[in-house]
C-alpha positions in Angstrom: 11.7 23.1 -14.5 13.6 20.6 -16.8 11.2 18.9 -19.4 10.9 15.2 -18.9 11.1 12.5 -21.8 7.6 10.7 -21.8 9.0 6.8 -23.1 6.0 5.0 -22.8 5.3 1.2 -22.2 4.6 0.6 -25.3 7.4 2.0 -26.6 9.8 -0.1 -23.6 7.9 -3.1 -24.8 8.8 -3.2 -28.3 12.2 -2.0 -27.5 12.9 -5.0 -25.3 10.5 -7.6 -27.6 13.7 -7.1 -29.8 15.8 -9.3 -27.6 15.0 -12.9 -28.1 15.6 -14.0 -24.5 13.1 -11.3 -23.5 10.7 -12.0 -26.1 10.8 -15.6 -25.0 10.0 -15.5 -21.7 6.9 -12.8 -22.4 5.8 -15.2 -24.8 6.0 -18.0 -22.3 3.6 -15.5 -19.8 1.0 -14.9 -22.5 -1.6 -17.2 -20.8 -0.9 -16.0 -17.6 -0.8 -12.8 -18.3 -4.0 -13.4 -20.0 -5.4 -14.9 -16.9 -4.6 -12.0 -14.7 -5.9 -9.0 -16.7 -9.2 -10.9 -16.9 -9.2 -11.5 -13.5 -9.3 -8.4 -11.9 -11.3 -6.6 -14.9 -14.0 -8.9 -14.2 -13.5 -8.7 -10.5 -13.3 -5.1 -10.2 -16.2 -4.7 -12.6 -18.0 -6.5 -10.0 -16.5 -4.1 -7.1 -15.1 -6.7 -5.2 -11.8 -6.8 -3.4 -9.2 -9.8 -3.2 -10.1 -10.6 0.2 -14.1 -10.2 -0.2 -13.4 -12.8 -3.7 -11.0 -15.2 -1.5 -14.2 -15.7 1.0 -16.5 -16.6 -1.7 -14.4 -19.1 -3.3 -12.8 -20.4 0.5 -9.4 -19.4 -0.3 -7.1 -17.0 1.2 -6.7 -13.0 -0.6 -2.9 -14.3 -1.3 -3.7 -17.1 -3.2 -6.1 -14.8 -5.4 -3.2 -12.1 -5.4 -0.7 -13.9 -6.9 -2.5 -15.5 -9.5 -3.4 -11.7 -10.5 0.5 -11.1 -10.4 1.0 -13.8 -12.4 3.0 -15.9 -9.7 0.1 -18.6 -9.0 -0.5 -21.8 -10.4 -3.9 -22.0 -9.8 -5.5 -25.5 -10.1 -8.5 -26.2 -12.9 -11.1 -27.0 -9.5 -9.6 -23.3 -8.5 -9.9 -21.3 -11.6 -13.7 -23.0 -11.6 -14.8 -21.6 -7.8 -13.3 -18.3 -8.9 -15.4 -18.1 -12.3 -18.4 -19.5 -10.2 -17.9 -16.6 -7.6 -17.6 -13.6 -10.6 -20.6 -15.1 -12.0 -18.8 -16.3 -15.0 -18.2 -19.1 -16.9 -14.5 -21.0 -16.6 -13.8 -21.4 -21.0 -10.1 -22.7 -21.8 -9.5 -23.2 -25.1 -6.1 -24.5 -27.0 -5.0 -22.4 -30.0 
């Protein structure tokens, strides 16, 4: 059995951060990237699924799953009904 190099994401990560057209456009994703991982810690904290989440807040599941793949542009009144259904509260703030 051959040994297999273990290059982490991490590692990848900072290895491509050193490009500055790469390192531009993650920058540009921060927020929603930001937006996604809190998502779906807070929804599976609450054992939900997309679909049973996208019936409480009267959307559809692929509306929910692509703001957690960071392909949605969710609307403020949206982000709101989805905090509302987590039992959270919706807090933006500007940096």
């Amino acid at each position: 059995m051959k040994n297999r190099l273990i290059y982490t994401f991490q590692e990848d990560l900072a290895k491509r951060l050193k490009n500055p057209k790469f390192k531009k456009a993650w920058d540009e994703s921060e927020v929603e990237y930001q937006l996604a991982i809190k998502l779906i810690e807070t929804r599976l904290k609450r054992k939900m699924s997309q679909r049973e989440l996208a019936k409480k807040v009267r959307t559809s599941q692929a509306a929910i799953s692509r703001i957690e793949g960071m392909n949605g542009n969710p609307s403020l009144h949206l982000l709101k009904r989805i905090a509302q259904a987590l039992g959270e509260k919706l807090q933006i703030s500007l940096s």
